[in-house]
MARLUMMAR-292971 format. One record per residue (C-alpha): x, y, z. Coordinates in pm, whole numbers, plus 50000, padded with zeros to 5 digits. Example, Ala and Ser with C-alpha at 12.3 -4.5 7.8 and 13.67 -1.06 7.14 Angstrom:
<rec><px>51230</px><py>49550</py><pz>50780</pz></rec>
<rec><px>51367</px><py>49894</py><pz>50714</pz></rec>
***
This chain:
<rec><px>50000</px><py>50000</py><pz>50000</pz></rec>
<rec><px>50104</px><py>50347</py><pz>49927</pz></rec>
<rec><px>50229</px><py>50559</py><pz>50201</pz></rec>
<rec><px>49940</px><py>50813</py><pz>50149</pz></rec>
<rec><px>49677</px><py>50571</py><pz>50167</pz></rec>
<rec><px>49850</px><py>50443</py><pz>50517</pz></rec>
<rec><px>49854</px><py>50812</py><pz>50636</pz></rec>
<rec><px>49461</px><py>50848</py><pz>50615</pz></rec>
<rec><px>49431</px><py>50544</py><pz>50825</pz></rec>
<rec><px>49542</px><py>50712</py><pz>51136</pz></rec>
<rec><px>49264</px><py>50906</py><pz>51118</pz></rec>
<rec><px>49030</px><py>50611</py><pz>51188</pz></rec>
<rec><px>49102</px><py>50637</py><pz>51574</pz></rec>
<rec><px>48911</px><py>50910</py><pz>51730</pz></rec>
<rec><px>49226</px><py>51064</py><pz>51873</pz></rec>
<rec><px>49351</px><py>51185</py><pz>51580</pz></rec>
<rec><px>48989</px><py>51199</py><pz>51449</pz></rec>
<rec><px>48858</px><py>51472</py><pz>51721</pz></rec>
<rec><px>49127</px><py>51781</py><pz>51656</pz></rec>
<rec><px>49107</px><py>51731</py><pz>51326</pz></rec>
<rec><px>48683</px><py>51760</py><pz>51334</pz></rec>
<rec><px>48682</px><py>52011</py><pz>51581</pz></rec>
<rec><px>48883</px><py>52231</py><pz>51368</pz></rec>
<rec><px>48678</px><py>52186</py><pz>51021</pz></rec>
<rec><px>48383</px><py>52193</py><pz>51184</pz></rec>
<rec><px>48304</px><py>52565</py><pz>51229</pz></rec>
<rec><px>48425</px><py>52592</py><pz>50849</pz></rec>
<rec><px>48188</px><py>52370</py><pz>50723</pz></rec>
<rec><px>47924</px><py>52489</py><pz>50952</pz></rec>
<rec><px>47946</px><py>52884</py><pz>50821</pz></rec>
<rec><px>47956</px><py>52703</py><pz>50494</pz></rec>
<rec><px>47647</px><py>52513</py><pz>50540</pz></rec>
<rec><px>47462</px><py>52849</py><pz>50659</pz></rec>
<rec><px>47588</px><py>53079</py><pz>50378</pz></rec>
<rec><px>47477</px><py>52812</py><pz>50124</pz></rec>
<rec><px>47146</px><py>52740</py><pz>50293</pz></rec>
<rec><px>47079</px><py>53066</py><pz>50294</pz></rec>
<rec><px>47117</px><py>53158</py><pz>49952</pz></rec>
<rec><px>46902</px><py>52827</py><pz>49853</pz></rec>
<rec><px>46594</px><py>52971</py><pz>50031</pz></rec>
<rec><px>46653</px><py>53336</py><pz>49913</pz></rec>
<rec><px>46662</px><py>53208</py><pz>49541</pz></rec>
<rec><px>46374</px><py>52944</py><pz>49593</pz></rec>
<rec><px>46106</px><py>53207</py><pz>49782</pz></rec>
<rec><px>46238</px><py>53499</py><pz>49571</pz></rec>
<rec><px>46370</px><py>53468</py><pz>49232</pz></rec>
<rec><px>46208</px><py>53183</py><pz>49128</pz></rec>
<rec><px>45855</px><py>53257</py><pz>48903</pz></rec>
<rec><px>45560</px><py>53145</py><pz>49047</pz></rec>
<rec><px>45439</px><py>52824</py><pz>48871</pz></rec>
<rec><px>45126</px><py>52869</py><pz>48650</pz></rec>
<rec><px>44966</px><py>52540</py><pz>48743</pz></rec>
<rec><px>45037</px><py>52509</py><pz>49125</pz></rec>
<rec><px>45078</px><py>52912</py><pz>49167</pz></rec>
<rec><px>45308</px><py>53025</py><pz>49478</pz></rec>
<rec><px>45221</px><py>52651</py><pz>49698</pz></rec>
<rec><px>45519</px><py>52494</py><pz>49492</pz></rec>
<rec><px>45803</px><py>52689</py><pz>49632</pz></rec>
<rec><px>45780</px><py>52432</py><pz>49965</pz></rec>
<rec><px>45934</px><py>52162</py><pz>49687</pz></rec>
<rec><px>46263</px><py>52392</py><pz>49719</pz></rec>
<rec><px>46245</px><py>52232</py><pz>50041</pz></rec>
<rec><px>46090</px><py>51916</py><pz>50064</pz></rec>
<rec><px>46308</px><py>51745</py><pz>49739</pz></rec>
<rec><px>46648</px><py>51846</py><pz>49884</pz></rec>
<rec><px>46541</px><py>51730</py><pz>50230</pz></rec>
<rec><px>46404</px><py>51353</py><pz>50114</pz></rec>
<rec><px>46685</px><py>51322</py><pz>49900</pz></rec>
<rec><px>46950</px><py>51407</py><pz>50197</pz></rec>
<rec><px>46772</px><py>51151</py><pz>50404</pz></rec>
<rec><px>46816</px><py>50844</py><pz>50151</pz></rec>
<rec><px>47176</px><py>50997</py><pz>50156</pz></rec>
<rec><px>47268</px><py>51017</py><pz>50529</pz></rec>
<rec><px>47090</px><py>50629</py><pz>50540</pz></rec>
<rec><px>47347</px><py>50532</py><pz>50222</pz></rec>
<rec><px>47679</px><py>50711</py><pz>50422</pz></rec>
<rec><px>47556</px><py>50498</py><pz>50767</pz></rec>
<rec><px>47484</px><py>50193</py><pz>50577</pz></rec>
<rec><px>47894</px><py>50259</py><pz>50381</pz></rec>
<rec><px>48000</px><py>50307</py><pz>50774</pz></rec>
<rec><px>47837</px><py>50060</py><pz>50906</pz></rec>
<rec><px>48039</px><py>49837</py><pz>50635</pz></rec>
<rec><px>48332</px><py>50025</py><pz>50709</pz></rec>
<rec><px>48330</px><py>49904</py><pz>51058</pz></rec>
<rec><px>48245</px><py>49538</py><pz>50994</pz></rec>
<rec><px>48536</px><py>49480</py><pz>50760</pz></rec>
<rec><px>48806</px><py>49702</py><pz>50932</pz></rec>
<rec><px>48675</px><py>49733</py><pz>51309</pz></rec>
<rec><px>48770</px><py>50023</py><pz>51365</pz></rec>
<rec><px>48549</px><py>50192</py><pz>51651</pz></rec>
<rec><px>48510</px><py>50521</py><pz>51463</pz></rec>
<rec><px>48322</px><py>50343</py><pz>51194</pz></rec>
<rec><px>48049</px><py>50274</py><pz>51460</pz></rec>
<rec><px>48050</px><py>50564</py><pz>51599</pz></rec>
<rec><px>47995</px><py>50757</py><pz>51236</pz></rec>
<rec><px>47702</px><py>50536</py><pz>51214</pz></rec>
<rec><px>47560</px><py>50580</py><pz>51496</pz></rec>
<rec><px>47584</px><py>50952</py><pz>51517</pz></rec>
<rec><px>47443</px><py>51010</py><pz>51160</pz></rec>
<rec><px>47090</px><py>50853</py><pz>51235</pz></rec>
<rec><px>46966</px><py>51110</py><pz>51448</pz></rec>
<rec><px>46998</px><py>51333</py><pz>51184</pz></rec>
<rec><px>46921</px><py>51089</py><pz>50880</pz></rec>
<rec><px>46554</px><py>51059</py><pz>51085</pz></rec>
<rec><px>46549</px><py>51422</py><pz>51114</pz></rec>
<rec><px>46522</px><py>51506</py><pz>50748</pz></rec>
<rec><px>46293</px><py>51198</py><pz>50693</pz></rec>
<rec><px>46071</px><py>51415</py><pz>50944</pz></rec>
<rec><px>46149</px><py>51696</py><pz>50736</pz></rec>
<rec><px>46031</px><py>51540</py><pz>50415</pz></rec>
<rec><px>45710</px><py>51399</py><pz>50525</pz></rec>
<rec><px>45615</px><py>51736</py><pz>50703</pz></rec>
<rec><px>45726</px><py>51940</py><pz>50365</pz></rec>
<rec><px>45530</px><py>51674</py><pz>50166</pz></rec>
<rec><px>45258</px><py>51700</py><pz>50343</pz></rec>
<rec><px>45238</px><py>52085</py><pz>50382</pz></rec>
<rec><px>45260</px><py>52090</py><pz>50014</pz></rec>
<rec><px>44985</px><py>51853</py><pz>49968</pz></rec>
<rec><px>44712</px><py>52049</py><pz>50130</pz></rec>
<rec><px>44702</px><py>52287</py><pz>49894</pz></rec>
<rec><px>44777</px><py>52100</py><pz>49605</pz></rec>
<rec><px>44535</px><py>51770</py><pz>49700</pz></rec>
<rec><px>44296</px><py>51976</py><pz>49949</pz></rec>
<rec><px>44422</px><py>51706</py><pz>50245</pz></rec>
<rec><px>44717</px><py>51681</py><pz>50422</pz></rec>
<rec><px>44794</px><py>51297</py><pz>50362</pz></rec>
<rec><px>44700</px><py>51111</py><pz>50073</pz></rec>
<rec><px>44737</px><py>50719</py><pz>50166</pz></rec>
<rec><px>44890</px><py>50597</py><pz>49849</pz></rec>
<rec><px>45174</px><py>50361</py><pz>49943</pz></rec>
<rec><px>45375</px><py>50523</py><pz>49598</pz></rec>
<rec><px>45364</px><py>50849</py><pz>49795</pz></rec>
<rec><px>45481</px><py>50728</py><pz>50121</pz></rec>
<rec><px>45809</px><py>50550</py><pz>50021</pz></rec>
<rec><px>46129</px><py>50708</py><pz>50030</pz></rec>
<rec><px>46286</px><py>50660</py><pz>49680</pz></rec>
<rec><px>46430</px><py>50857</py><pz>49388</pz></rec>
<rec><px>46184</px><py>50957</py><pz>49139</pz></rec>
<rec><px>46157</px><py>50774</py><pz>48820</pz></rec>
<rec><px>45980</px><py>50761</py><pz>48505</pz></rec>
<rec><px>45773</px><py>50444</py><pz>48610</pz></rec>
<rec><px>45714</px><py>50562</py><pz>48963</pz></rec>
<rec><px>45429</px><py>50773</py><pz>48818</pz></rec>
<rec><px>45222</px><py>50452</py><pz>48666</pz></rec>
***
């Protein structure tokens, strides 16, 4: 193995892990905010209003980004979850285990958004169709 490869490694034990996290993470946290707050600002404001669904879409500038970040955050803790079963390494666990508060919090997130969008859209706020309620990328035979 390359040297570079065995460097990264060291960072798999979470005392070389920690300093290195706690000094990216107000970077990526300012980051996060400055970008999330551009998002909404373009989504509410410069969009056009939709001729079918008038101003009631704008809440999929939400609710898309949000469902798809869950199914993410569940794909990265299912890759560390891996991660620790083939190299036990204790970080690996811990990654896991630390993304699926937040992995449930967009799932919240989407449902919510989905729902506030279907009210005025659908005239409920829940529309029991099992194709609604799963959790999967959109395709072209998801509508049949």
């Amino acid at each position: 193995m390359s040297s570079r490869i065995i460097n990264w490694f060291k960072f798999s034990s979470p005392a070389t892990f920690y300093p290195l996290a706690g000094k990216l993470a107000p970077i990526f946290m300012a980051a996060a905010v400055v970008l999330i707050a551009i998002g909404l600002y373009m989504s509410f404001f410069v969009a056009p209003t939709d001729y079918k669904q008038g101003e009631g879409y704008r809440i999929i500038f939400v609710h898309v980004p949000t469902a798809w970040m869950s199914m993410f955050i569940y794909l990265v803790m299912a890759f560390w979850a891996a991660m620790g079963l083939v190299f036990n390494t204790r970080l690996s666990a811990m990654m896991a285990e630390s993304l699926a508060p937040t992995g449930a919090m967009f799932t919240f997130l989407a449902l919510w958004t989905g729902a506030f969008w279907g009210k005025p859209m659908w005239g409920a706020w829940w529309v029991w169709d099992a194709r609604l309620k799963w959790e999967r990328p959109w395709s072209p035979s998801s509508t049949d």
